[in-house]
C-alpha positions in Angstrom: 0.0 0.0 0.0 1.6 3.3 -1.2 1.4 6.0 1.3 0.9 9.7 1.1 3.9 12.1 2.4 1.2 14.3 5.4 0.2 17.6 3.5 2.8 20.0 2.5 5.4 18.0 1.7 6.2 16.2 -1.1 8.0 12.5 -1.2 11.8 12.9 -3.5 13.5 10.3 -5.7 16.0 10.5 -3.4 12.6 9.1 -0.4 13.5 12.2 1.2 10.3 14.6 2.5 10.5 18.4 1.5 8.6 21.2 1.2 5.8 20.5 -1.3 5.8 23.9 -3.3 9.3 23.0 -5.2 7.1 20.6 -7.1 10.2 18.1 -7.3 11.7 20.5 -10.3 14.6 19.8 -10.2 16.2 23.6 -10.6 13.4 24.4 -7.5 14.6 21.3 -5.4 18.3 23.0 -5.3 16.9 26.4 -4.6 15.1 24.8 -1.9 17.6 22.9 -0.3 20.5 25.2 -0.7 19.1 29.0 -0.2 15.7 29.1 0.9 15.1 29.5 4.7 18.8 29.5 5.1 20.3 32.4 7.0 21.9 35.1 5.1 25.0 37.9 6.1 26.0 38.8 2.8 25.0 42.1 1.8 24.9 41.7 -2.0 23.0 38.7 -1.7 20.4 40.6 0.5 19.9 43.6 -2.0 19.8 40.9 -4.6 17.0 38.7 -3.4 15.2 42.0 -1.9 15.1 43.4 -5.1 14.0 40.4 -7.1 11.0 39.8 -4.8 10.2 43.0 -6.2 10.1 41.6 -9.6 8.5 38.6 -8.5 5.0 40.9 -7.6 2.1 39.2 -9.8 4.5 36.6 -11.1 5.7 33.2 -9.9 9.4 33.0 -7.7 10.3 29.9 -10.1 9.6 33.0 -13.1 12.3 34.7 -11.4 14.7 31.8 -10.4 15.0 30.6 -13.9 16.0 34.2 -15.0 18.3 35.0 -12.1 21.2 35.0 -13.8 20.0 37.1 -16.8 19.2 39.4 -13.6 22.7 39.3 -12.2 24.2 40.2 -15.8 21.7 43.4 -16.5 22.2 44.6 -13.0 26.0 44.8 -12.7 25.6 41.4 -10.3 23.4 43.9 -7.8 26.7 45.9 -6.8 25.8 48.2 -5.1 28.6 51.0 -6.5 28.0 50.0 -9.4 24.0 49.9 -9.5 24.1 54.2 -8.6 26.1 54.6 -11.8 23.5 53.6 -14.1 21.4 56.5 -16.0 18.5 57.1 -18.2 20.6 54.8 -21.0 20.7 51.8 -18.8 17.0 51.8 -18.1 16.3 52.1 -21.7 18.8 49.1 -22.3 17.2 47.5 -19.9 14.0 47.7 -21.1 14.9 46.1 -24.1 16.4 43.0 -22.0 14.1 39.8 -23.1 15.9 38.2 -20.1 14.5 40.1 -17.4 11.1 41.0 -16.2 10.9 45.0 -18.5 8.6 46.4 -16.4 10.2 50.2 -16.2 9.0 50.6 -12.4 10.5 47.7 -11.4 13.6 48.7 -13.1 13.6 52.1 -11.6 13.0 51.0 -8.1 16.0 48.7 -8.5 18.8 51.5 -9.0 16.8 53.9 -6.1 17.0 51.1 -4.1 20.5 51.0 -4.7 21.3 54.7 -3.2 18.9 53.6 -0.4 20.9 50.7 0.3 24.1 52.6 0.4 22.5 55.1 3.1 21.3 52.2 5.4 24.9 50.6 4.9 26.5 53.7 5.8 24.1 54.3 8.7 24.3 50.5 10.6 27.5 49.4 8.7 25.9 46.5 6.7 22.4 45.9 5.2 22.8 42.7 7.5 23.2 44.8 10.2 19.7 46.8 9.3 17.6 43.5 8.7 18.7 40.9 11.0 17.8 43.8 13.5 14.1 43.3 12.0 14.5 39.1 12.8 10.7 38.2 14.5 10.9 36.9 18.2 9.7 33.8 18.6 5.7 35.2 20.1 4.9 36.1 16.7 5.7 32.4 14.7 3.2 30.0 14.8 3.4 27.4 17.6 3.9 24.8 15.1 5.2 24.9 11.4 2.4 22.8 9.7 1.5 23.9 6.3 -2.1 24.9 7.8 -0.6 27.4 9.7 1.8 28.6 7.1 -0.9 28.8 4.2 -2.4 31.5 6.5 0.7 33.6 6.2 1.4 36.2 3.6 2.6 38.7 5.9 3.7 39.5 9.7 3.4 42.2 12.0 7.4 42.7 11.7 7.4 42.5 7.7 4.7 44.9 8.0 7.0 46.7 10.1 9.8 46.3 8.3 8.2 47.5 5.4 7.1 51.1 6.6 10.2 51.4 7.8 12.0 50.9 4.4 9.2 53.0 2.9 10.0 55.9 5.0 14.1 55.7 4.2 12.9 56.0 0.7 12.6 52.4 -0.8 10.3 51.3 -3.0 8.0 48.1 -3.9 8.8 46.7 -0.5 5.5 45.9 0.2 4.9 43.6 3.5 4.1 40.4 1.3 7.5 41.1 -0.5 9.4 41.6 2.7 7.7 38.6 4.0 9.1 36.3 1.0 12.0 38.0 1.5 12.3 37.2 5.6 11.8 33.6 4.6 13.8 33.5 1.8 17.0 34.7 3.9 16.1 32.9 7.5 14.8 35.4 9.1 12.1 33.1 9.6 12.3 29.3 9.1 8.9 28.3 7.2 10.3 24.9 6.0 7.6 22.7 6.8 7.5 20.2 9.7 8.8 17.0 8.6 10.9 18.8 5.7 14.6 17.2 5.5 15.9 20.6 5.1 13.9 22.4 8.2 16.6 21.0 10.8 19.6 22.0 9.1 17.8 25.4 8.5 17.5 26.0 12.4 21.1 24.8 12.7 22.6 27.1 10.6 20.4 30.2 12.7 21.8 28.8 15.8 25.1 28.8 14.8 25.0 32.6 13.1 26.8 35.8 14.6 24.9 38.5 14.0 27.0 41.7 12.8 
């Protein structure tokens, strides 16, 4: 008798349980296994994924994923010094990008996010600094990670948060669903489902993190 893995997870070839949404793809599988939920210090990687849950907004994350690198190439690799350089010929050029997501306010917010990331760098010496500051304590997660508790979640009284803040330093479509894909994205929060083979190592990795 063939047995079905509890709700939200999904059974691997490899007989390992994982988060159902990675649909077993196997370009979403690595993703999931490798970045998502895992704890994140590195600034350029924080303005990255920030700014492409931006561009995820009415499209799907595995939309994005499978043009990340097309991402990293248009946008100078999400340098920072390098983003505030770029002028009215670069948006043009990069409207023309079949690689990338052209939506021109997208595109905009990207490089003013840029000069707003370089003022909260200069302010709390990292964007790590700034975020991890913004980490949830553990009153607001549920009691337990089940996937009926976690379909309920879109946002959270600190992405909300975190989003006004951001707002008023001048950022822009950091909207508190985006932050919140972005908290879980980078570990801020751990939303690997119970039962997921990655959800342990996940919490691991948070234990063992130094903080800037």
């Amino acid at each position: 008798m063939t047995i079905s893995p509890p709700d939200g997870l999904l059974l691997g070839s490899d007989q390992a349980l994982r988060c159902s949404w990675q649909g077993g793809l196997p370009d979403y599988q690595d993703y999931h296994d490798r970045e998502w939920g895992r704890p994140v210090l590195d600034d350029r990687r924080l303005f990255e994924k920030i700014c492409l849950e931006g561009f995820q907004s009415g499209l799907s994350w595995l939309t994005i994923l499978r043009k990340r690198e097309n991402f990293r190439a248009a946008f100078a690799n999400f340098e920072l010094e390098r983003l505030i350089a770029f002028g009215p010929a670069d948006i043009e050029r990069l409207l023309q990008d079949a690689g990338i997501v052209r939506h021109r306010g997208k595109i905009e917010s990207t490089l003013n996010n840029a000069r707003m990331a370089l003022n909260l760098r200069e302010e709390f010496g990292s964007l790590a600094a700034y975020f991890w500051r913004h980490e949830p304590g553990p009153g607001e997660r549920p009691a337990r990670c089940d996937i009926a508790s976690l379909r309920a979640i879109t946002r959270s009284p600190t992405s909300i948060a975190l989003s006004k803040d951001l707002k008023r330093r001048g950022w822009s479509f950091v909207g508190p669903t985006t932050v919140y894909a972005f908290m879980q994205a980078m570990g801020m929060v751990n939303d690997h489902v119970e039962g997921c083979c990655i959800r342990q190592a996940a919490l691991a990795e948070r234990a063992a993190l130094v903080l800037p």
